[in-house]
Backbone bond lengths (Angstrom), bond angles and torsions (degrees), N, CA, C in turn:
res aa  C-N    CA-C-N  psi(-1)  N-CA   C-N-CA  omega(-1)  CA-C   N-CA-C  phi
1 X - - - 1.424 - - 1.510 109.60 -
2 X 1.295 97.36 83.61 1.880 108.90 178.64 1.295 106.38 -62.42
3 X 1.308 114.63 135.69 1.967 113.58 169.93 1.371 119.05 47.73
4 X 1.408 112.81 41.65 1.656 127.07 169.67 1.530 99.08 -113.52
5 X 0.716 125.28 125.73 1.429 118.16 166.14 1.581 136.02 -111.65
6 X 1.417 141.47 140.75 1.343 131.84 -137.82 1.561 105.55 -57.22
7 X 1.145 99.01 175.07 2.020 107.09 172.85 1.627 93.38 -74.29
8 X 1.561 134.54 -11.64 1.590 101.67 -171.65 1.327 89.27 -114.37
9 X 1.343 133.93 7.18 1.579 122.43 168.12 1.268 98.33 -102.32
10 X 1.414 144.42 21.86 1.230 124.86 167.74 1.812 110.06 -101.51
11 X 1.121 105.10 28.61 1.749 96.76 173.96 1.348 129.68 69.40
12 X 1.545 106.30 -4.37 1.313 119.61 -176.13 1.887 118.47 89.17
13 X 0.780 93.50 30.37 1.411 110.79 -175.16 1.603 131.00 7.87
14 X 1.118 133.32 -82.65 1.492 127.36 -160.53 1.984 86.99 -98.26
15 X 1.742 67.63 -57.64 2.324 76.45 -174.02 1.354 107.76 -45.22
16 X 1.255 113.60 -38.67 2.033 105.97 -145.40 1.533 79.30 -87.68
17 X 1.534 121.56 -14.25 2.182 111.62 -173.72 1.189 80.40 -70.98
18 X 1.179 145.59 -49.17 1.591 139.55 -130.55 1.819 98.65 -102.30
19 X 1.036 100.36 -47.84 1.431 81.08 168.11 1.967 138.53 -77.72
20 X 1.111 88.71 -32.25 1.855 112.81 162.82 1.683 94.42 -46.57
21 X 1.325 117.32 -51.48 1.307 139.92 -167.86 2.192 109.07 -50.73
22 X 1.596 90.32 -53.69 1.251 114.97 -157.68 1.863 98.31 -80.41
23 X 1.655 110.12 -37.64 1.312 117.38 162.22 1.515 141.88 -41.50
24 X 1.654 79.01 -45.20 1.494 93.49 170.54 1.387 134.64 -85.22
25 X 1.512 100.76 -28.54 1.617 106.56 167.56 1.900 117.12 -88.64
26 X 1.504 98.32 -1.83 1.913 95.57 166.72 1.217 102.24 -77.68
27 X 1.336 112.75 -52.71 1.605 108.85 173.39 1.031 148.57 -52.89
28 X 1.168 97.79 -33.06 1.954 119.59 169.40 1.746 101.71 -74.64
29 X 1.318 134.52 -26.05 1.268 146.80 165.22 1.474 111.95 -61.50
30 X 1.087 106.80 -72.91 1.324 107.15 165.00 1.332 135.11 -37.77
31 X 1.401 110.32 -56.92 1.695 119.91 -178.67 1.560 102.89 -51.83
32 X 2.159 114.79 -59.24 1.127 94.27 -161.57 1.325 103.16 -77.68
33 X 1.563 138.84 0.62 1.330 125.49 -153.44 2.124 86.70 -88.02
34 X 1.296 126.79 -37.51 1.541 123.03 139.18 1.590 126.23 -3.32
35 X 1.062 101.66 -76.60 1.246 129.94 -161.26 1.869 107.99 -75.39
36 X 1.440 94.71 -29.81 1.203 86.87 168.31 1.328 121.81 -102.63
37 X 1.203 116.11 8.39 1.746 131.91 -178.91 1.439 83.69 -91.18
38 X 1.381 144.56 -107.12 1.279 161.72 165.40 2.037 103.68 19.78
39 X 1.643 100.23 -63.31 1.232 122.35 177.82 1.857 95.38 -48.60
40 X 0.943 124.99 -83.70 1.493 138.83 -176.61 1.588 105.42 -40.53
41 X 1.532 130.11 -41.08 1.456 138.37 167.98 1.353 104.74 -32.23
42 X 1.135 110.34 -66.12 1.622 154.00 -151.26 2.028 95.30 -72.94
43 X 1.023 111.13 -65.23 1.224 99.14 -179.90 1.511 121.11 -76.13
44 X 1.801 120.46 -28.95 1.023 87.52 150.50 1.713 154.41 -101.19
45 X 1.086 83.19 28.45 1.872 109.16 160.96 1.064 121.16 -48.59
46 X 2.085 97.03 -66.03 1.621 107.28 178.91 1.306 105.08 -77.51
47 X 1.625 160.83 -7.48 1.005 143.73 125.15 1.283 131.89 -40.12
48 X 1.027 148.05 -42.94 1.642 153.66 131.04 1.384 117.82 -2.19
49 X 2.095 108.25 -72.59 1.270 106.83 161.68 1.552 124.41 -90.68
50 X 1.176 111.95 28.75 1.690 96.35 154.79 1.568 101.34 -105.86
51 X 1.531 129.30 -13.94 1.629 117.79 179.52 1.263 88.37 -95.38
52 X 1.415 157.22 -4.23 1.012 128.21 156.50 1.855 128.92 -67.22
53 X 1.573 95.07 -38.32 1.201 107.67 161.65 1.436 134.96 -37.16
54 X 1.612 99.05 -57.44 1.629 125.16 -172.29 1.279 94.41 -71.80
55 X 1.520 124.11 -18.23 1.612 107.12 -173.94 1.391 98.13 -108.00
56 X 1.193 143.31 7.15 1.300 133.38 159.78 1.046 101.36 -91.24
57 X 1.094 133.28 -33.67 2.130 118.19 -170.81 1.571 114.21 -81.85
58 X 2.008 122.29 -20.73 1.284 99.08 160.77 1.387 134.76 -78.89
59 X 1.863 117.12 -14.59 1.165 108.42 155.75 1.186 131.76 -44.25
60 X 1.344 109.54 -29.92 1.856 91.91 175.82 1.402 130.16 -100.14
61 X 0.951 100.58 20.71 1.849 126.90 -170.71 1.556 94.24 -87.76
62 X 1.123 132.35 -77.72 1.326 117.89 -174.54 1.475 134.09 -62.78
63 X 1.220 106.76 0.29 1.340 112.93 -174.62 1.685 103.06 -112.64
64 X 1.491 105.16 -20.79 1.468 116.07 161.62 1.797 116.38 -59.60
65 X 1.263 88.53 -33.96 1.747 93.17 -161.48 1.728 111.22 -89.82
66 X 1.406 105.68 -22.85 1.577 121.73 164.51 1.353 115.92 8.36
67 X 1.367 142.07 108.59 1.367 117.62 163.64 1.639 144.53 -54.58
68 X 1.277 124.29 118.95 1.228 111.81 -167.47 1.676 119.52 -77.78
69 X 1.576 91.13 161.10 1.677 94.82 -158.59 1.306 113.44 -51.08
70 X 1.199 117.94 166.25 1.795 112.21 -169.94 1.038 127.53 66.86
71 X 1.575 126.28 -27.77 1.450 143.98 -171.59 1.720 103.47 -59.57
72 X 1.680 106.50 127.61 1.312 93.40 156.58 1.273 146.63 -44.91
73 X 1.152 146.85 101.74 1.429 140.74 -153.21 1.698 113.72 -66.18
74 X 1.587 106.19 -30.42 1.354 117.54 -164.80 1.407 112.41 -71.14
75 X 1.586 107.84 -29.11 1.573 114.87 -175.63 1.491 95.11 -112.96
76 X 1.245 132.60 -15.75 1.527 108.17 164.44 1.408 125.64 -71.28
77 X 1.678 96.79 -38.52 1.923 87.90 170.98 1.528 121.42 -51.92
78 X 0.998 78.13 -53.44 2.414 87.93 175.57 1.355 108.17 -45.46
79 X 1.699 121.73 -51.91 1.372 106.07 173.70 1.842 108.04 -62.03
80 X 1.559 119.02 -59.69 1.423 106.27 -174.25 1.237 109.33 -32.72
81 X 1.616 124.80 -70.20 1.470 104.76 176.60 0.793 147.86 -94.18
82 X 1.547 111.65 35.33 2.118 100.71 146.07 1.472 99.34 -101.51
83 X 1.544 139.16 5.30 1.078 124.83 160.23 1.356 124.22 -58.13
84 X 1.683 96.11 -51.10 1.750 109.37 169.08 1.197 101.39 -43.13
85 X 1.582 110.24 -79.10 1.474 109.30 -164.40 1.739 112.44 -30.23
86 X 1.210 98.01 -45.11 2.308 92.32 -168.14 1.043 88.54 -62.56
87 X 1.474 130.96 -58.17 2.010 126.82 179.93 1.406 102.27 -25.62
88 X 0.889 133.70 -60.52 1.566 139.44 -117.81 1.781 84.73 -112.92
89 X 1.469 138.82 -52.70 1.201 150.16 173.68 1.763 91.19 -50.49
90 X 1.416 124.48 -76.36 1.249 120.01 177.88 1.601 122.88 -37.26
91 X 1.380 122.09 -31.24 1.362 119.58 158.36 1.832 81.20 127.80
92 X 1.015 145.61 -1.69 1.260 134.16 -139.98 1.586 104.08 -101.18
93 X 1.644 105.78 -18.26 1.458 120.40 163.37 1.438 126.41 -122.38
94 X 0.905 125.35 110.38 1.672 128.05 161.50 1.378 119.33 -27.64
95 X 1.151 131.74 152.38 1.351 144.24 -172.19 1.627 95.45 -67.47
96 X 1.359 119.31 -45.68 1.761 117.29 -152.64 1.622 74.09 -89.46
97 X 1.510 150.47 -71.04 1.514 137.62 -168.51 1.419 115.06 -46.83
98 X 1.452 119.00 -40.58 1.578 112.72 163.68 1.471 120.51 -64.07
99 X 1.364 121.85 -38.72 1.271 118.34 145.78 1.763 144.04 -34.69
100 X 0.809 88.41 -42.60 1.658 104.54 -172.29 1.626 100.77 -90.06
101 X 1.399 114.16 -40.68 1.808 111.09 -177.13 1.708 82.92 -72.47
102 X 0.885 141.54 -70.11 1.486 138.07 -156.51 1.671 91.05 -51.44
103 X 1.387 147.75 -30.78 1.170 124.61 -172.69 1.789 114.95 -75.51
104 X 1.399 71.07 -27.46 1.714 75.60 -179.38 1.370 124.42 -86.50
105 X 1.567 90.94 -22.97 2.384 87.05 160.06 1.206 114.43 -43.51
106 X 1.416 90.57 -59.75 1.965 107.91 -172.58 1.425 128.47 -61.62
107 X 1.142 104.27 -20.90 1.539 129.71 157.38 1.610 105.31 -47.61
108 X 1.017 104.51 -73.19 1.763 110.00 -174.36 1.106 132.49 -22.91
């Protein structure tokens, strides 16, 4: 048997392709299925601290905008709220925080 070579010098033949085969694509599964867990961590992280952010800066918006003493009340509320409103149009307030500062203008 010229140029046949034994069953243990052949590398494992059809099976050992198919499994060598199966190794490499669990792994390659794995790594990116990683990578995309990690990736997803990661973004929502930076989502976390940007709504944490956005919710610390409208607290101080209404207490910024306060009317000052003596101030007409009738034309300061109107300015407070279309100030809110541009806040709130700019994205910088939520519908329920533009809500709630507007209860408390009207409150006054």
């Amino acid at each position: 048997m010229i140029g046949r070579r034994s069953a243990a010098g052949r590398r494992g033949g059809l099976f050992g392709t198919a499994a060598r085969t199966a190794v490499v694509a669990g792994t390659a599964t794995a790594v990116s299925s990683r990578m995309a867990h990690r990736h997803k961590q990661r973004v929502e992280q930076d989502e976390a601290g940007q709504q944490m952010q956005q919710a610390a800066a409208p607290a101080d918006v209404p207490a910024a905008t306060a009317p000052a003493e003596g101030a007409d009340t009738g034309t300061g509320i109107l300015d407070q709220l279309e100030r809110l409103a541009a806040l709130r149009t700019q994205g910088v307030l939520t519908d329920e925080e533009f809500a709630a500062a507007k209860q408390r203008l009207l409150a006054q």
